[in-house]
Structure formats: structure tokens, C-alpha cells
N, C-alpha and C positions, 0 to 999 in steps of 0.2 A: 384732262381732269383726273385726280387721284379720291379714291374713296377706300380709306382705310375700318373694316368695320369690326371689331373684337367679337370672335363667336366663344360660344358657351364651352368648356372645357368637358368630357365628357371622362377623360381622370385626375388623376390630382396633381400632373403633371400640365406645366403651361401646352395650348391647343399647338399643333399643326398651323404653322405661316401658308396659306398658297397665294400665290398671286397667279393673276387672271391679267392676261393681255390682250385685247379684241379691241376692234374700232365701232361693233357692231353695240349699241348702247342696250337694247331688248338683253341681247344674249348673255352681254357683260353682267346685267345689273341679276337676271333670273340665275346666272351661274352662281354669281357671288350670294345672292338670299339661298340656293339649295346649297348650298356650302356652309355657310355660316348656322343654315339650321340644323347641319351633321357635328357643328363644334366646333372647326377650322376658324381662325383669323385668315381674314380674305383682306386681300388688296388688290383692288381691281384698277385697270390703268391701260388708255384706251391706245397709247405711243408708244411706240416701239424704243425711243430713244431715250424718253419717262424709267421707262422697265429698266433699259438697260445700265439706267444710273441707278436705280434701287437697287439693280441685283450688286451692285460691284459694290456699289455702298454700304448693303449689307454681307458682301464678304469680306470686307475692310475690318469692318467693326466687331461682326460677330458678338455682339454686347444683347441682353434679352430683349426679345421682339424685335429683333433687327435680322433674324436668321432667315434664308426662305427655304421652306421643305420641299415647297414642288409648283413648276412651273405651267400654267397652261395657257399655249402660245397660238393665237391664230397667225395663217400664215401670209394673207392678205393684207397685210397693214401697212400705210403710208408710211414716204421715208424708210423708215428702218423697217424691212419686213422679218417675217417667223424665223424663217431660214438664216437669216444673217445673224438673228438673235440666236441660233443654236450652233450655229458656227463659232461665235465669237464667247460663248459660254464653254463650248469643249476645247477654244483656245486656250480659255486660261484656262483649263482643268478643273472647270466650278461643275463639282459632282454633286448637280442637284437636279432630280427627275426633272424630265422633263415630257408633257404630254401634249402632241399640235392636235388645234382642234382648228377642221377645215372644210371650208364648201368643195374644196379638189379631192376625189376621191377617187382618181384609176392607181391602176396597181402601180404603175411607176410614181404619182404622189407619191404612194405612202413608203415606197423604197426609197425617193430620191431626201423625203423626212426621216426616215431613221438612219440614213447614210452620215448626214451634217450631224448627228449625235442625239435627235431623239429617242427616247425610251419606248412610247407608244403611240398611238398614233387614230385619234377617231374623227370620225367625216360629220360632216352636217348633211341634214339635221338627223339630232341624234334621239337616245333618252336619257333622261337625267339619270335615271335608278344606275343605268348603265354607265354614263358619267363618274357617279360619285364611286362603284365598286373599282371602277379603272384607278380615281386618284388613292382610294385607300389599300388597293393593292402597289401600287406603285411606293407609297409611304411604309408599308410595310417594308417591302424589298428595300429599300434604302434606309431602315431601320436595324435590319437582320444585318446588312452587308455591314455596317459600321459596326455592331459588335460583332464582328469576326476578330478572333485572333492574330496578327501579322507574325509573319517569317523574317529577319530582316532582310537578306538576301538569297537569292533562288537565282540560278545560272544554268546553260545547258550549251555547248560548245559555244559559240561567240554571243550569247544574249544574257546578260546580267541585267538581273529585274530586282531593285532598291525597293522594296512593298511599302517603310515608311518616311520615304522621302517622293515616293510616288515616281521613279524614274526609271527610263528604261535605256539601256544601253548596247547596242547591235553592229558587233565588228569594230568598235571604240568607237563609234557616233551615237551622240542622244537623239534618240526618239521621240513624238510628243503622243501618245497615246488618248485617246478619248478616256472617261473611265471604265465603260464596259468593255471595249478592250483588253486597256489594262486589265481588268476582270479576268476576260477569258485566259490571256497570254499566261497571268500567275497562277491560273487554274491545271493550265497546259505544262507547265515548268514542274509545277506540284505532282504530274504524275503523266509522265513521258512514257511513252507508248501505249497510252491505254487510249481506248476508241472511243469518242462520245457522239452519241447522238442528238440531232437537235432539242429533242424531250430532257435529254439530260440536261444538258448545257442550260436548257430556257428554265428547269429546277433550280437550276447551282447558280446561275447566275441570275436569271431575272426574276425567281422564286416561284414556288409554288403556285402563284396566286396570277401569274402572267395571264393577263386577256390578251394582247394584242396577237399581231401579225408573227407567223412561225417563222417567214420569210425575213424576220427580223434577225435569226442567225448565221443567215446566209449572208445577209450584208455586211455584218462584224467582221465574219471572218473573212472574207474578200477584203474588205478596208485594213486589217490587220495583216494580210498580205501584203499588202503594198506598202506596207511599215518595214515590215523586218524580212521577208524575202530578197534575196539579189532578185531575181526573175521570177513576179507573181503567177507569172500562166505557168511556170513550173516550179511549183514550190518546192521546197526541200525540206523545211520544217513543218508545216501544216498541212498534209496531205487528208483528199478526200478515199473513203472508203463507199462506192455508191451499194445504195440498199444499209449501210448501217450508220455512217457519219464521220467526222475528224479525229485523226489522231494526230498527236503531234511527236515528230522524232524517230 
């Protein structure tokens, strides 16, 4: 079942797209009414396999009201589950938030979800108030990052980083980068040797307004090791500083 409902604009700009993935019909149907009554066009869509032809169909087209701002993915879903769904969205480099909302809530949940390239990450059952501040902070950070300025290329001994062709290239082999990755890496490129700590990093990169999990910087940058290090347990470009954070180079 697909239910597309146009919420109220709250400026004079067309609303915020999110779509809602869950098989659970209570949670789908109350997520998408407190969404739509924040302004959001919601599309709620209980298949995993559903979602996954909208979301490519609307990166295809990109034509108005076909874009999606941000995704919120349960991870329980028949057939095509959350995980696979976030898997296969950071395959093809579709840099659209993404938030799992989930009845599995140990700490390794929420690591082994922000690993496959979620953004954030909230358990069931939850609050809505708290819900809605996650997607609108989320929408912001992915508002902010798009009008950022690019560089066109950024290099530092064998890592050439293309910002707007979105590529990355390590020892003459391409890379496939998640985008908060990529994130980090052209943050890291942009200014070598300086030391950031995870407070930082979760400003510059996931903005200001970050709710989630801190343990979310830990993941990146382990996952970004094993991108572009020869030997992640001993890195040579991303090194840890314990008590202040990463520096790169």
C-alpha cells in the first residue's frame, strides 16, 4: 500500500518529501498524520522493495515532487529489510538522510545501523515531539551541506578527492565512499594535521543540531579506514589522539 499525502507548506518554498517505510500500519499511518501536520509531504509505503523503486525513481527523475529529503526506515521489514535498504542507497551514493526507526535497540543495533550508512538512529517506542526535532534537524544538516561551497579537487599524498564529481581516488584505485564519509575525508584533506574531536566533527559534519548517537563518529571513521588505509589497525593517515580525537596526516 502507497499513501501519498501533501502537507501544508510552512514557506513559500515547495514542503520537505519524507517518506516513511514500516510494515507496522498504527506507526506508519500516526507518523505520516504528525508529519504532514509539521508541513512535510509524507509518503508512507509499508515494502521495502515499494520504497526502493521510489527512492531510484525519484533520483532518476528529480523533476518537482519527485525528490525525497529524508528517509525513515524500519528495520524489520519483510523481504527487503532496513538494512539492505541502507546498504543499497549508500551504494549508489543517493545522499539522502537517512533515519531507522526500530524495536532493536542495544548498542550494537544502533552501531551495526549507522555503519550500512544511517544518519541517525531512534528505537521504539519512541515520542513523537522527539521524532519530528530528529527529522527537522536532520533536514536542516542536509540543507546546510548542499549549500556549501566545493573545492574542485583536494589531494594529500596518494588520496585525490574530486568534491564535484563526488570521487575519490587512493593509490590510483577509486574508492566508493558513503557521503558522510566522503564528508569527513574532504573535511580532513581541507586541513591536515589539525586535530578534531568528535564535538567537532559532529558540528561540521552532521551539524549543529545532531540528536543522535556520539558513537556515530566512531563508526565513520573506522569504516573510512578501511577505504583508504593499506592496514586499518594501523592507520597512517587517520590517526587517533586518545583524550582529544582524529587527526589526519
Amino acid at each position: 500500500m502507497q499513501n501519498t499525502t501533501p502537507g501544508r507548506s510552512p514557506a513559500a518554498h515547495a514542503p520537505e518529501r519524507i517518506l516513511i517505510i514500516d510494515d507496522e500500519d498504527l506507526i506508519r499511518e500516526t507518523v505520516a498524520l504528525a508529519l504532514t501536520d509539521e508541513g512535510y509531504q509524507v509518503v508512507a509505503i509499508e515494502s521495502g522493495q515499494l520504497a526502493l523503486d521510489l527512492i531510484f525513481a525519484a533520483a532518476n527523475d528529480r523533476g518537482p515532487g519527485q525528490t525525497i529529503d529524508l528517509a525513515i526506515v524500519d528495520l524489520m521489514l519483510p523481504g527487503v529489510n532496513g538494512l539492505d535498504i541502507c546498504r543499497l542507497m549508500r551504494h549508489h551514493n543517493l545522499d539522502i538522510p537517512i533515519l531507522i526507526l526500530s524495536a532493536k535497540a542495544t548498542e550494537m543495533d544502533r552501531v551495526v545501523g549507522l555503519e550500512v550508512g544511517a544518519d541517525d538512529y531512534l528505537a521504539k517506542p519512541f515520542g513523537m515531539r522527539e521524532l519530528i526535532a530528529r527529522c527537522r534537524a536532520l533536514l536542516r544538516r542536509h540543507q546546510w551541506m548542499l549549500s556549501q561551497p566545493d573545492t574542485a579537487v583536494l589531494a594529500y599524498r596518494d588520496i585525490v578527492l574530486y568534491t564535484a564529481e563526488f570521487r575519490v581516488i587512493v593509490g590510483g584505485q577509486e574508492v566508493n565512499l558513503s557521503p558522510k564519509e566522503f564528508r569527513i575525508l574532504e573535511l580532513f584533506l581541507q586541513n591536515p594535521h589539525r586535530v578534531w574531536s568528535r564535538e567537532e566533527l559532529i558540528q561540521v559534519v552532521w551539524g549543529v543540531d545532531f540528536v543522535g548517537d556520539r558513537k556515530t563518529v566512531d563508526v565513520h571513521i573506522r569504516w573510512l579506514r578501511e577505504k583508504i588505509e593499506a592496514d586499518p589497525a594501523n592507520p597512517q593517515y587517520v590517526t587517533t589522539l586518545r583524550g582529544f580525537g582524529y587527526r589526519f596526516g
